[in-house]
Each structure stands twice: as C-alpha cells, then as structure tokens.
Residue frames relative to the residue before (quaternion, step in Angstrom):
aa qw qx qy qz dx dy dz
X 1.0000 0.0000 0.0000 0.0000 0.00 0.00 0.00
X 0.5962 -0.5557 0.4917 0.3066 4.00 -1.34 1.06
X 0.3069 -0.7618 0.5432 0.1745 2.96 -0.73 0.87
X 0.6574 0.4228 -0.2038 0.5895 3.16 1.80 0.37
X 0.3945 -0.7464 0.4621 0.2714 3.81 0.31 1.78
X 0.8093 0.1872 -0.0539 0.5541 3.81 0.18 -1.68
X 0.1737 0.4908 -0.8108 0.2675 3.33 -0.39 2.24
X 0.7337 0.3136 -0.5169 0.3102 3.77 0.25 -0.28
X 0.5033 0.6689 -0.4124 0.3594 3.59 0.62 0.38
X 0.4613 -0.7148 0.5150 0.1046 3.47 -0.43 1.47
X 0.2173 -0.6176 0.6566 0.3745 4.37 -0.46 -0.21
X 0.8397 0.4347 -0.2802 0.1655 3.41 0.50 -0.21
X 0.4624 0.5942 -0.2322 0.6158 2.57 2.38 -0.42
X 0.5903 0.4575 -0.5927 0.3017 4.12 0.75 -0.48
X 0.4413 -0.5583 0.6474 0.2728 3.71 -1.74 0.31
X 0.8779 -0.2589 0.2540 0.3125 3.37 -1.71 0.10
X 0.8327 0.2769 -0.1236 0.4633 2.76 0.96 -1.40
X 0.4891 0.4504 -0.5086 0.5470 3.77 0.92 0.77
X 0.6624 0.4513 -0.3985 0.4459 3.81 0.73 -0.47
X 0.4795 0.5119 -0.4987 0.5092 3.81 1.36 -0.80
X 0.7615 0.4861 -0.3086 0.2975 3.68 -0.13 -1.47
X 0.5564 0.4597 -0.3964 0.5675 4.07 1.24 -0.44
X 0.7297 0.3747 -0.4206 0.3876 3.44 0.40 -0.30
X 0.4707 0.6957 -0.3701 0.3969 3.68 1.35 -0.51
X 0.7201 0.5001 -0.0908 0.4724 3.15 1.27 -2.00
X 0.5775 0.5712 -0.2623 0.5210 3.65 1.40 -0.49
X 0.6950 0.3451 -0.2604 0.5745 3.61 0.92 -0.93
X 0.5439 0.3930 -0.4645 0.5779 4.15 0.72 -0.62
X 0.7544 0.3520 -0.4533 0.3186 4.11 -0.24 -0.19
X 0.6837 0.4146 -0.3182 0.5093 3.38 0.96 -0.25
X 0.5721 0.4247 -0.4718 0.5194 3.42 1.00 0.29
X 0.5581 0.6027 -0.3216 0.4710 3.78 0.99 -0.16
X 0.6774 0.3843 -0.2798 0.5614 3.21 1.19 -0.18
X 0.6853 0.4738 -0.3826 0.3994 3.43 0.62 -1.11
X 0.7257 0.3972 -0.3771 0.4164 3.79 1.36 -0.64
X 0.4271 0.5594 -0.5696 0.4245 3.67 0.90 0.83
X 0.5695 0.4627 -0.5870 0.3420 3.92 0.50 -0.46
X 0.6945 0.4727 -0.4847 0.2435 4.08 0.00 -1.20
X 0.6226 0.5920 -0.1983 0.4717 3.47 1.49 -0.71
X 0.6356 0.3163 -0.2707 0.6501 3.60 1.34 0.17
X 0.5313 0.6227 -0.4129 0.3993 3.64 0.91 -0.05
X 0.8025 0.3756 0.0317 0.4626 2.66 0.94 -1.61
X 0.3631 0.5503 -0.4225 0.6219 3.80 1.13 0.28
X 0.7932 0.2876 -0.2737 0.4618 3.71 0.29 -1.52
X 0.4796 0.6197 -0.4860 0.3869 3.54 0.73 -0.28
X 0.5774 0.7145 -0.2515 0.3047 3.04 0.76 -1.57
X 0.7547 0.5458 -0.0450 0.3612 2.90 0.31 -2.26
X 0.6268 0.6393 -0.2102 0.3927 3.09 1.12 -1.61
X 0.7542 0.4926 -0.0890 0.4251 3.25 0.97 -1.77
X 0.6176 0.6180 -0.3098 0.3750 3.09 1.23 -0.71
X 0.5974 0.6642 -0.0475 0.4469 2.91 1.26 -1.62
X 0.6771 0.3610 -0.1937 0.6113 3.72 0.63 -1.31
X 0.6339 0.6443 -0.2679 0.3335 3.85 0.20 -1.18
X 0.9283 0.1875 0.0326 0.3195 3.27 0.17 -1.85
X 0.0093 -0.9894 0.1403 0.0351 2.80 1.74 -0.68
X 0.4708 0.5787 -0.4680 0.4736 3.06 1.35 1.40
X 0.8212 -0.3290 0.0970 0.4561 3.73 -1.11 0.68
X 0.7155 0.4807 -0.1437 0.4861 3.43 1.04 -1.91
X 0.6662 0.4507 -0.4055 0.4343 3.72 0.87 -0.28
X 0.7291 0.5385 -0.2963 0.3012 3.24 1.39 -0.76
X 0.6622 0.4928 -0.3101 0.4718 2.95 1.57 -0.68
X 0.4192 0.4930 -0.5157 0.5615 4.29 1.25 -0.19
X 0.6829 0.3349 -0.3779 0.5279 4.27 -0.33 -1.43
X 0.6372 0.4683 -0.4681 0.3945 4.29 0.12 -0.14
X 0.7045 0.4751 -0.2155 0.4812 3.58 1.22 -1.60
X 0.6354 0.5721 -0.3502 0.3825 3.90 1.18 -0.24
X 0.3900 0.7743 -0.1951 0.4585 3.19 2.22 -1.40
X 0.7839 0.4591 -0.0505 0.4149 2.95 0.55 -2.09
X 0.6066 0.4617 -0.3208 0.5620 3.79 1.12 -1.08
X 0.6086 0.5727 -0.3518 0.4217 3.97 0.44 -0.72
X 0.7891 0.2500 -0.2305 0.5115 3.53 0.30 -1.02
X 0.5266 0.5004 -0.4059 0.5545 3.80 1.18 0.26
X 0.5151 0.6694 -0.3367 0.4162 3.61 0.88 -0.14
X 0.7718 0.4350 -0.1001 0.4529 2.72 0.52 -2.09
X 0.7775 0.5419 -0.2182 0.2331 3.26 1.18 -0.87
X 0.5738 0.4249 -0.2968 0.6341 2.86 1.87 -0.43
X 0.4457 0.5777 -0.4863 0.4808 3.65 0.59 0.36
X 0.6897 0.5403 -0.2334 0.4218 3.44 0.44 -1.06
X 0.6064 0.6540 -0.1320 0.4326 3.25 1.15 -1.33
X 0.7576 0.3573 -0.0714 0.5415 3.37 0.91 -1.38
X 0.5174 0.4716 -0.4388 0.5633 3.51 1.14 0.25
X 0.8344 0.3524 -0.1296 0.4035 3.39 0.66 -0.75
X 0.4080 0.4958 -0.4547 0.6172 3.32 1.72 0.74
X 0.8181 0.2927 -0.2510 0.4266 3.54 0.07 -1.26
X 0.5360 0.4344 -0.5149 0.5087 4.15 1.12 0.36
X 0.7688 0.3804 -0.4205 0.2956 3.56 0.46 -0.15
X 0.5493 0.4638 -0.4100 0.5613 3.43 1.30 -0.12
X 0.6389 0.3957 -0.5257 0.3985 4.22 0.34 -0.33
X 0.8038 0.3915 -0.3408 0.2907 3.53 1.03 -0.68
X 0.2748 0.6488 -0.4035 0.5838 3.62 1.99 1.10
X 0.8114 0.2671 -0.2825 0.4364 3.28 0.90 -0.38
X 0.5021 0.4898 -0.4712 0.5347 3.85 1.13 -0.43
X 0.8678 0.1487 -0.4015 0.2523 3.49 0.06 -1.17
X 0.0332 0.8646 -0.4130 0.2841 3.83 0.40 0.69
C-alpha cells in the first residue's frame, strides 16, 4: 500500500469540491496549531510559577519538567503543521 493516499489524484483532474475541502483541511491545520499555543502558555506558566513560588529543589525540578513539556509541545505542534502542509501541497499541486 502508497504510503501516499492522493497519488491517484491528478491536480488537474480535482473539482471544486476537492479544492473547497484542501482549503477546509488547510484552515483545520492551522487551527491545530494555533490550539497548541494556550497549552504551551500555560505549562510555562505553570513551570514558571512553580519555580518562583515554592522554591525548593523538587519544585524546581517539576516548574523545569513543565518548561521542558511546553517547548516540546510547541515543537511538535509546529512539526505537524509542517508535515500535513507539505503533503496537502503534494496534492493541490498534482
């Protein structure tokens, strides 16, 4: 099996309504990203708070491990926006 679903699709052969739906799938991935920032905000908040607040070894090292989960968020977020834009634009320009 293709490790690519839309090789039998032509770019020239898709109709309106496969070009409406890439643009659907274009606006649902960037909304997949934009809902990773409140979730990296708020991890570093976390961390931050933890860290400033409590200020003993074990708080620093949980408000470090939240730090650490945030920018691992963001990063695989990023990532997946930029896997699934290079395969929609494999399939428009077809």
């Amino acid at each position: 099996m293709s490790k690519e679903p839309y090789t039998r699709f032509q770019g020239e052969q898709l109709i309106l309504r496969h070009l409406l739906a890439a643009d659907r799938t274009v606006l649902a991935n960037e909304r997949a990203l934009l809902s990773h920032t409140p979730t990296v905000i708020a991890f570093a908040i976390a961390g931050g708070s933890i860290i400033h607040f409590l200020g003993t070894v074990v708080a620093d090292v949980f408000g470090g491990l939240l730090i650490a989960v945030a920018v691992m968020v963001i990063a695989v977020g990023v990532w997946r926006y930029q896997w699934f834009r290079r395969r929609l634009n494999q399939l428009v320009r077809k």
